[in-house]
C-alpha positions as CSV (number, residue, x, y, z in Angstrom):
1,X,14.5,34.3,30.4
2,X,17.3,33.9,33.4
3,X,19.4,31.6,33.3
4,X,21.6,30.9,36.5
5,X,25.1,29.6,36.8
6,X,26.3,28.5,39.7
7,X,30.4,28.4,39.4
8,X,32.9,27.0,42.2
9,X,36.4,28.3,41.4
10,X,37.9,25.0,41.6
11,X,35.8,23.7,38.8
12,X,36.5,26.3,36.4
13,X,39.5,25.7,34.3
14,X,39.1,27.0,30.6
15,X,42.2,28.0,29.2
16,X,42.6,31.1,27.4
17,X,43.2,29.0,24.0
18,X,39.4,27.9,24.1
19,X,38.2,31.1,24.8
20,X,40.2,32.6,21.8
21,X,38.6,30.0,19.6
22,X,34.8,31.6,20.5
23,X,33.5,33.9,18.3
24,X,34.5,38.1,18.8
25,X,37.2,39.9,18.4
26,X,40.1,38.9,19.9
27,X,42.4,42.5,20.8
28,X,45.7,42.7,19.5
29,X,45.9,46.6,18.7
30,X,44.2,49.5,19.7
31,X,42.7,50.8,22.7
32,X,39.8,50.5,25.5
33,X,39.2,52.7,28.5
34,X,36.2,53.5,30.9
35,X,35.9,55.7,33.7
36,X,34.7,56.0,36.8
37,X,32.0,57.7,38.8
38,X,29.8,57.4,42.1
39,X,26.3,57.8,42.8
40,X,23.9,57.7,45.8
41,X,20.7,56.4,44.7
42,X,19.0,56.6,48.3
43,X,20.4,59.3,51.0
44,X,18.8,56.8,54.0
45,X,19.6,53.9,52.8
46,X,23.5,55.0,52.0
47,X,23.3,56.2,56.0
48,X,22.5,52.7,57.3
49,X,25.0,51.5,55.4
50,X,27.5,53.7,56.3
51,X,26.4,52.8,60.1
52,X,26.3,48.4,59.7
53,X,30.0,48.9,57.7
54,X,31.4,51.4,61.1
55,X,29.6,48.9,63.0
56,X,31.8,45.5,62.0
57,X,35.0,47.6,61.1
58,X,34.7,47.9,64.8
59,X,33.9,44.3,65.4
60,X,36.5,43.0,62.9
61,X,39.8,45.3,64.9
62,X,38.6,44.2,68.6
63,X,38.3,40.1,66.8
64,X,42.0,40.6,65.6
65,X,43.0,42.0,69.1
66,X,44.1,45.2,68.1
67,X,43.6,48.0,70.3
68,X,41.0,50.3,69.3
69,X,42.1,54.2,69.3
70,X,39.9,55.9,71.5
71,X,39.6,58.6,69.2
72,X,39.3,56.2,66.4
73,X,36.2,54.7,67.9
74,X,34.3,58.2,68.8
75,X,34.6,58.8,65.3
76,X,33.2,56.2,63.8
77,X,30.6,56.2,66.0
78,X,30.0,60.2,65.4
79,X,27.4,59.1,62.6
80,X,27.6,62.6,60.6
81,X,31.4,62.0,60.2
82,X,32.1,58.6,59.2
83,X,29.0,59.1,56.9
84,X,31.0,61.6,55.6
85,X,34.3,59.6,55.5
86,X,32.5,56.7,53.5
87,X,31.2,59.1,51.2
88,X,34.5,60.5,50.9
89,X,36.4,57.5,50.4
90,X,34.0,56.6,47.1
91,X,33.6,60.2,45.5
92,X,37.0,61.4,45.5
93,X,38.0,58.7,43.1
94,X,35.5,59.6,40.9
95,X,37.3,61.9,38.5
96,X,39.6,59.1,36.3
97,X,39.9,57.0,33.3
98,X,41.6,53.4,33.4
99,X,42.7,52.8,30.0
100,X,44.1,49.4,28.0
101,X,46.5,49.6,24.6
102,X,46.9,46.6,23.1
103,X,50.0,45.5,21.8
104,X,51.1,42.3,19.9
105,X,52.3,40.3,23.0
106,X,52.3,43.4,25.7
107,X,49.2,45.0,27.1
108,X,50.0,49.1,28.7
109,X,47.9,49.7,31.2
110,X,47.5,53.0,32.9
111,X,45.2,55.9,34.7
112,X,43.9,59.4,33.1
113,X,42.5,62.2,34.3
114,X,41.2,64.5,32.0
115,X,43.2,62.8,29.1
116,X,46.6,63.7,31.5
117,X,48.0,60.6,32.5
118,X,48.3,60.2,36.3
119,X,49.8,56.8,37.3
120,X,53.0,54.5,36.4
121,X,52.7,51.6,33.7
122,X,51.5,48.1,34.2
123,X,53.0,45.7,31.5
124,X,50.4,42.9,30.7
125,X,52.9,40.3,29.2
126,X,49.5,38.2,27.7
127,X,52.1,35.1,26.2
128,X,52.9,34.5,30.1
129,X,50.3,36.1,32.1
130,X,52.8,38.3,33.9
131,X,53.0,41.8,34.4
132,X,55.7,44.9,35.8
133,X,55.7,48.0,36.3
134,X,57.0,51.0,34.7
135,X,57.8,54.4,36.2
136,X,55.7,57.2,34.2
137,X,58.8,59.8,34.4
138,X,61.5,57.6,33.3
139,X,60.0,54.5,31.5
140,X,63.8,52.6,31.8
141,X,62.9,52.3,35.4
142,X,61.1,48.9,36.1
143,X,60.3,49.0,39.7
144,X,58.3,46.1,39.6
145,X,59.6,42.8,37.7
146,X,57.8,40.1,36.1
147,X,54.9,38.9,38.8
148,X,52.3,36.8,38.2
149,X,48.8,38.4,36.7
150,X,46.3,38.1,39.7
151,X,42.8,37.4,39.2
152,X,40.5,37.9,42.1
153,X,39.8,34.5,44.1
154,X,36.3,33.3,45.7
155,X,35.7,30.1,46.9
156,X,32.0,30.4,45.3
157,X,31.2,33.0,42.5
158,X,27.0,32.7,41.4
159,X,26.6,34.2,38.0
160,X,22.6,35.3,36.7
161,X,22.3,36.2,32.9
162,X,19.4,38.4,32.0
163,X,19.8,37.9,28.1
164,X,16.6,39.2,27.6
165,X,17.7,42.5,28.9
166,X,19.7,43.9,26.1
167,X,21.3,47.3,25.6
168,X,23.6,48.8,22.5
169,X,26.8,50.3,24.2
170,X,28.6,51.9,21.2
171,X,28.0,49.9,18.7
172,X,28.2,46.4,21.0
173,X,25.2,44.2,21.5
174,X,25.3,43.8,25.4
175,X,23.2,42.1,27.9
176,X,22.9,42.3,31.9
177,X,24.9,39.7,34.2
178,X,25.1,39.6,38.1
179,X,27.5,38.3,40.3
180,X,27.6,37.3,43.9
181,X,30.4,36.0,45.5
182,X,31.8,34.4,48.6
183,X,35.1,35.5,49.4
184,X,37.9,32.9,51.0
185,X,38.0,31.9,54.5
186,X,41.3,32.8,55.6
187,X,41.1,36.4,53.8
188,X,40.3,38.9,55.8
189,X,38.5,39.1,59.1
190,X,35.3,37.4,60.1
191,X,34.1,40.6,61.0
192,X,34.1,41.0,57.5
193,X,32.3,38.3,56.1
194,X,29.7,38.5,58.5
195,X,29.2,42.0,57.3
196,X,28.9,41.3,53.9
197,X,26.3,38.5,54.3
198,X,24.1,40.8,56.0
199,X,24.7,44.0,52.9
200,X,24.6,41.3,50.5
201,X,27.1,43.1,48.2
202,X,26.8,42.8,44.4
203,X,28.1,43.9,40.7
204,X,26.5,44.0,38.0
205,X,27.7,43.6,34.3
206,X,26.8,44.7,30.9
207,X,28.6,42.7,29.0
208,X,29.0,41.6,25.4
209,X,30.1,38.4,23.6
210,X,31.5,40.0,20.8
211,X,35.2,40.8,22.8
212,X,37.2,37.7,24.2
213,X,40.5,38.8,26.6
214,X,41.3,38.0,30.2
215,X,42.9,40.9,30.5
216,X,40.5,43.9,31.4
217,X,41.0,48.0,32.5
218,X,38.7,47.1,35.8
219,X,37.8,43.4,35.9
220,X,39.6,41.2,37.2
221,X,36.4,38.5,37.6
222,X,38.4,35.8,35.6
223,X,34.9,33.9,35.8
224,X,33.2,36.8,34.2
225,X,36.2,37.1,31.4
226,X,36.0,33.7,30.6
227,X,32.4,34.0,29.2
228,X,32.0,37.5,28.6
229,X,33.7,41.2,28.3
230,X,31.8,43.8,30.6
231,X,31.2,47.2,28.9
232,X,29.7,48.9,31.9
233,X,30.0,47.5,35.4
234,X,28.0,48.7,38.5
235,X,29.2,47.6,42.2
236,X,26.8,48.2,44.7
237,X,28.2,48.3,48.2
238,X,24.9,46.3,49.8
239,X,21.6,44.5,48.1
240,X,19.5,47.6,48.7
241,X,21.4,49.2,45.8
242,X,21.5,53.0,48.0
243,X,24.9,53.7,45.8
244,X,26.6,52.7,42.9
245,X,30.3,53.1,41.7
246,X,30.3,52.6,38.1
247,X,32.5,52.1,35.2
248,X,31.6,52.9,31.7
249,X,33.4,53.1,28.4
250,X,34.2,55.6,26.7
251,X,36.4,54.4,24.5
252,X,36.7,51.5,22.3
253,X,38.9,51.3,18.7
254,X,40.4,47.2,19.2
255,X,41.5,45.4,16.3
């Protein structure tokens, strides 16, 4: 049976002591890490997505009274190559693995590529919800200090469960979520927004109950993390589902 949530930010205030106090296991040491991959499910239905996103990228620069490059504009209306641009901009990022080791009161956050790693540190102080960052070459060097742990912001986040829609993802008892969300006012251009009401742009979650932590290698859905912890999570760009970037793990050994 579905059952649907509908969540404004402003009312959603668990702390991270309650959620502790849930059932699962509750990482202090190991590690978790997923990676990343792109599909187009639907050639034609990618291509008129390609064409309503050049469409309002257009919009959205003349609404902020920038000047649009003459060149600039020819090419995103040249439909072969900003099709080729947007596929581009998904499917060379295909090829990595975000990864999470859990320490006692520090979480190390950092990108692979075929087990090499390929980006700096993030620090996840969990006592304070803080993070830096930490050069991968010389680890004394702390470029970033202590900033606040962002979560992503909507002003209206509508969750569906599908708990009848259950999956085994290595060894986890999972179940399918969606989530649809309306993104702030002031963020961004109204180009934008009008753009995604029209796509409709989704994600969908596998998630499991069995793992509780706010702190995630790709989520950053701190309504999602509050109830669940996603094992496989599939964004599709508009409601037609014509692509999917997806992240899966690979890896889990928490304890």
């Amino acid at each position: 049976m579905k059952n649907i949530l509908l969540i404004t930010t402003s009312l959603v205030c668990l702390c991270y002591g309650t959620l502790c106090a849930q059932p699962g296991i509750v990482p202090v040491h190991g590690r978790i890490s997923f990676k990343k991959s792109f599909m187009i499910n639907d050639e034609a239905g990618f291509r008129a997505y390609a064409a309503t996103f050049g469409r309002y990228l257009l919009a959205g620069i003349a609404a902020e009274g920038e000047t649009v490059n003459p060149k600039g504009a020819d090419f995103v209306q040249d439909e072969e190559a900003f099709l080729d641009f947007v596929r581009s901009t998904y499917s060379t990022v295909t090829t990595y693995a975000e990864v999470h080791e859990f320490g006692d009161s520090v979480i190390r956050s950092y990108r692979t590529r075929d087990g090499a790693m390929i980006s700096d540190y993030m620090l996840i102080h969990k006592d304070r919800s803080t993070y830096d960052m930490q050069a991968r070459i010389d680890t004394s060097f702390v470029y970033i200090r202590e900033e606040p742990y962002v979560y992503i912001r909507y002003d209206t986040v509508h969750i569906e469960e599908y708990r009848d829609e259950v999956r085994d993802i290595l060894g986890y008892p999972c179940f399918r979520v969606t989530l649809h969300t309306i993104e702030p006012e002031e963020e961004g251009f109204m180009a934008y927004q009008e753009m995604n009401k029209e796509l409709r742009p989704y994600t969908e979650y596998w998630v499991t109950e069995r793992i509780r932590s706010l702190y995630h290698p790709v989520c950053r859905d701190r309504e999602i993390l509050e109830r669940y912890y996603p094992l496989e999570i599939n964004e599709y760009p508009e409601h037609s589902r014509s692509a999917v970037t997806r992240y899966t793990v690979d890896t889990i050994d928490i304890r």
